[in-house]
N, C-alpha and C positions, 0 to 999 in steps of 0.2 A: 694325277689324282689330287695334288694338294689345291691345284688351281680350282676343278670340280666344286672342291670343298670350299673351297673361299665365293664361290659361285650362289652356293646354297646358304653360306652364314647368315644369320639372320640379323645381320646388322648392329650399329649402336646403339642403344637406347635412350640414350641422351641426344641425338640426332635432332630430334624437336627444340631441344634449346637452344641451338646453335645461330648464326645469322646464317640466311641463304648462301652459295656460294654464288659469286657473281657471275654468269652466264659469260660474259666478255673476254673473262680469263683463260687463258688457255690449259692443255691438259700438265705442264709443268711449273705452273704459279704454286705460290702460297711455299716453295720449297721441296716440293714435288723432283726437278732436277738435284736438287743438294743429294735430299735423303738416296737416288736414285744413284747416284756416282760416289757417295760415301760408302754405302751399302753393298754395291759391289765391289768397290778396292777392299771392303773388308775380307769379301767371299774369295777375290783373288788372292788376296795376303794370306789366307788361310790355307788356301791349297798352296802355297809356295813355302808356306811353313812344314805344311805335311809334305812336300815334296822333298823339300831339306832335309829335313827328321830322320829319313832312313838311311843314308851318308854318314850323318850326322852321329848318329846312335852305332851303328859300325864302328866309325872310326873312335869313339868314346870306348866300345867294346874292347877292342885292337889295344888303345892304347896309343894311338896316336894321336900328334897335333892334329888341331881342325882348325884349320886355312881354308881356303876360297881353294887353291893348289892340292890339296888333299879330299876336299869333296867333288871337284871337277877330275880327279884318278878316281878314287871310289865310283863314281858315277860309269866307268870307263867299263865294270865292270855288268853285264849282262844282268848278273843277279839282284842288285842292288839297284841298280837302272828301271827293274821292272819293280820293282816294291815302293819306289819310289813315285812312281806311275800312278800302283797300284793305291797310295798313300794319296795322294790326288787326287783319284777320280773316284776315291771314297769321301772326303773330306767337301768335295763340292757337290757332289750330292746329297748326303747328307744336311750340310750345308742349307743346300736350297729347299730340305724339307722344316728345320730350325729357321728359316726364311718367311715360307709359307704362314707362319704360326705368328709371327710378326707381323705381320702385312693384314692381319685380321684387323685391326683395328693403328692408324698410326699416330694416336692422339694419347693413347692410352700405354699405361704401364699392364707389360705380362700379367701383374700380382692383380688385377685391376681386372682381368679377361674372366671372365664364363668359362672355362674349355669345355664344360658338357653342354655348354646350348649348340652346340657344333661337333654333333659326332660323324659326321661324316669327314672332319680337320682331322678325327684321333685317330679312325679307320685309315684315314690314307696319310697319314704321320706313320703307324707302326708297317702299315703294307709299305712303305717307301723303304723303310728300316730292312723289313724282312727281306725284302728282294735286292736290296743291298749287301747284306751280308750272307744273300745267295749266292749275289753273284763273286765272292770272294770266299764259296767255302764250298760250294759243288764244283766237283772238279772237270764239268762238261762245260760248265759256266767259265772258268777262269781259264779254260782252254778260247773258248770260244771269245770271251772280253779284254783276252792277254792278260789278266792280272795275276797275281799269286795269292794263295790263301795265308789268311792274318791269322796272330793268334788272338787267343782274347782281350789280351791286354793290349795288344795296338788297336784291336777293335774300340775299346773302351777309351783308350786314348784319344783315336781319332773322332770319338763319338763326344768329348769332352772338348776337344779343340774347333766343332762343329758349330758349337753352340755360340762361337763369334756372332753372327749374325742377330740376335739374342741380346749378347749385351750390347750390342751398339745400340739394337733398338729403343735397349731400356737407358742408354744415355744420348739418344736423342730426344728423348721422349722428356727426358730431364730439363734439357737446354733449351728446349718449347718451352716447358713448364718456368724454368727460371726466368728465361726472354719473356712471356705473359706477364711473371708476377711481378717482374722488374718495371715493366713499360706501367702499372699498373700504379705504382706508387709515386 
């Protein structure tokens, strides 16, 4: 859906001021690959973070050390194994709907965007959300997707560790911004 929605945005509006883009170049010029492999080691780092996290928070629980040695035992165990999973395949989806919302414009700072000239981004921003936290809270769902149902609070967590995608954008958008104003002077 979020792709859909980036389908129908109605674009930049400062698009006219810009110079042409040069026909010649291909479709990973201008830094197109950077942003494209930065962007996703972040998406990747973030689910390996949420994947950690539930080891992690256990063995904090417990009262044990946390070693590399004690999250690879905790791991060992089924329960933990699967929340862990579940911590993942929430956080990268998620993820890739906090992604979507970025990818509207990549010249521009979030603070800088419209989000209502594009309701069809918000419709399928919260329908991503919803069927997301369906599929980790109906129990035919988390049967069927192997995951285990979250509480709120790791919901909320994971929903705040998501939003990686988000700030990279808004410090790449930075590093443009200083790289122009720098060459500039």
């Amino acid at each position: 859906m979020p792709a859909l929605a980036l389908g129908v945005d109605p674009g930049d509006r400062d698009l006219m001021k810009k110079y042409p883009r040069d026909p010649g170049k291909g479709l990973f010029a201008d830094g197109a690959l950077a942003w494209i492999i930065f962007l996703s080691t972040a998406i990747g780092a973030a689910a390996l973070a949420a994947f950690i996290a539930a080891p992690v928070f256990y063995l904090c629980k417990a009262g044990t050390a946390v070693s590399i040695e004690s999250i690879r035992s905790a791991l060992s165990d089924p329960i933990i194994y699967i929340r862990s999973q579940t911590y993942a395949f929430t956080t990268m989806a998620v993820c890739q709907l906090f992604h979507a919302i970025g990818m509207r414009n990549l010249s521009k700072s979030l603070f800088k965007f419209n989000f209502w000239e594009n309701r069809m981004m918000i419709i399928a921003f919260f329908t991503g959300l919803a069927l997301q936290a369906a599929v980790t809270e109906i129990h035919y769902l988390t049967v069927v997707f192997g995951v285990m149902k979250l509480s709120t609070e790791e919901l909320f967590s994971l929903l705040a560790l998501s939003t990686v995608p988000l700030c990279f954008h808004e410090f790449l958008v930075f590093c443009k911004f200083a790289k122009e104003k720098w060459k500039g002077k």
